[in-house]
N, C-alpha and C positions, 0 to 999 in steps of 0.2 A: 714175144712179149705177151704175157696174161692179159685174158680180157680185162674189163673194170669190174666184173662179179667173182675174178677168180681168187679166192683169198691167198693174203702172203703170207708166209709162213718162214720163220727164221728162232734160230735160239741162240740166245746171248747170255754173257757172267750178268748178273746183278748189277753190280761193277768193279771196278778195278782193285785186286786183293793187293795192299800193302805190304809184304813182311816187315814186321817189326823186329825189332833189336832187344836184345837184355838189357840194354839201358830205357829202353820208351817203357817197359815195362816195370823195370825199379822206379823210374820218373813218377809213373800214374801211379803205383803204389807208396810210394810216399808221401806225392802231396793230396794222396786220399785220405791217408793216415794223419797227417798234420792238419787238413781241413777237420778229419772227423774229431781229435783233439783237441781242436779249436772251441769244434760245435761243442764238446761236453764239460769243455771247463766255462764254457758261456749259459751252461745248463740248457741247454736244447740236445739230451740224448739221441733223440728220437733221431733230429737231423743228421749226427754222427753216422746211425745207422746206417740213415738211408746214402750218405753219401761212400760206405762202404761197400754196399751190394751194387750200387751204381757202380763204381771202378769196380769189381768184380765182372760185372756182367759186361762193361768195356773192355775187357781184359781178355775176354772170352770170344766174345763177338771179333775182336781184332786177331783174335790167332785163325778163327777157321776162316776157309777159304771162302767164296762165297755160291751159291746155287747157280747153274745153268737153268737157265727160265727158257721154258717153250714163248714164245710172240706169235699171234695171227690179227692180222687185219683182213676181215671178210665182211660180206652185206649186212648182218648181224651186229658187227662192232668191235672195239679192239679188247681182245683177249691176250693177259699178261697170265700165265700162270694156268692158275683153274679160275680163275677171274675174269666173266665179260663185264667190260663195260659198254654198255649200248650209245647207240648215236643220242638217245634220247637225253641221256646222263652226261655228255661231251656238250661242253660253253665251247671251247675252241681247241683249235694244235698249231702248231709251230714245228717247220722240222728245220734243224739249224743243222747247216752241214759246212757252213763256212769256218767259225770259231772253233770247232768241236772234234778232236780225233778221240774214237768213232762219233760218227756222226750223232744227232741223237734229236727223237720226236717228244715235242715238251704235248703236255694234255692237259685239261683246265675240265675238271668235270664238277658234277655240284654235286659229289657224294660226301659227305662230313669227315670218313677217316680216310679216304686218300683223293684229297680235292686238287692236287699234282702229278701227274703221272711224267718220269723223264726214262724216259724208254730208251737203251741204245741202239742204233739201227747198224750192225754190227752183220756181213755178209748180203747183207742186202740194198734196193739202190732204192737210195732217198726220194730219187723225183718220181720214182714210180710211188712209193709212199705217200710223196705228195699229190701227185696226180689220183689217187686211189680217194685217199681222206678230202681233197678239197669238192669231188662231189655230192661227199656225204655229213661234212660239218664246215664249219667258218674257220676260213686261215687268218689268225691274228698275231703279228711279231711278241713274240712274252721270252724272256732270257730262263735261264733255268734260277728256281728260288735260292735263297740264301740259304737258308737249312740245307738243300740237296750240299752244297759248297761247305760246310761245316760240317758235315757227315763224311764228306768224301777225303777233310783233313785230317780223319781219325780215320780213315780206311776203313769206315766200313758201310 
C-alpha cells in the first residue's frame, strides 16, 4: 500500500460514450429544425440560429467517443487532465462508491468555470482515495449535481 505522500495515479473515459441511433439523430434534427421555425416565424431569427448550431454541435459531441483523461492525486492536489487543482481551491469531496458503478470522487472547489469536479475512480480503490483526500481537505456527503445527470442523458 502507498504511503499518504505517494501520489495516485489512474486514467479514466470522461464518461460513458453512448452510441446513438439514426433515429436519436433524425429526432434532434428535426425538433431543431421545428424549434428553429418556430423561432423565425415568431421573428426572433437570431434564436433559430442559435438553436441550429446548438443541435449541430450536440450532434457532434454525441458521435465522438470521449477522451481518456490522465487523474493524479498527490501532496500538491488533484490533477484532472493538465489541470491542478490545489487543496487551497478544494471547499470539499465526497467519494461515493456505494450508489455509483464505477465509483466516483465528487469535488466542490471555488473556481467559477468548474466549481464541480465528478471524477470517476475507475482502476483504482476508493478508500485509499478516501483515506488519501480526507487528510488534506473536508469530507462532506454532496450527490453528484443535476447538470452532470442531464449531460450524462445526452451521452456526453
Amino acid at each position: 500500500m502507498p504511503t499518504s505522500s505517494t501520489p495516485i495515479r489512474w486514467r479514466a473515459y470522461e464518461h460513458e460514450h453512448v452510441e446513438r441511433s439514426r433515429d436519436w439523430y433524425w429526432a434532434l434534427g428535426i425538433f431543431a429544425a421545428s424549434t428553429a421555425l418556430i423561432s423565425v416565424l415568431f421573428g426572433n431569427f437570431l434564436f433559430g440560429i442559435l438553436i441550429l448550431i446548438a443541435a449541430a454541435t450536440l450532434g457532434l459531441l454525441a458521435q465522438s467517443p470521449p477522451p481518456l483523461v490522465e487523474f493524479e492525486i498527490s501532496d500538491r492536489g488533484i490533477r484532472v487532465g493538465g489541470v491542478m487543482h490545489r487543496y487551497e481551491e478544494i471547499i470539499s469531496f465526497w467519494v461515493e462508491d456505494h450508489d455509483a458503478d464505477p465509483p466516483i470522487l465528487l469535488v466542490d472547489t471555488i473556481k467559477w468555470l468548474s466549481p464541480n469536479l465528478v471524477i470517476p475512480l475507475r482502476d483504482v480503490d476508493p478508500k485509499l482515495v478516501r483515506a488519501f483526500l480526507t487528510e488534506r481537505a473536508d469530507e462532506v456527503p454532496m450527490k453528484e449535481p443535476i447538470w452532470h445527470h442531464i449531460l450524462e442523458a445526452f451521452g456526453l
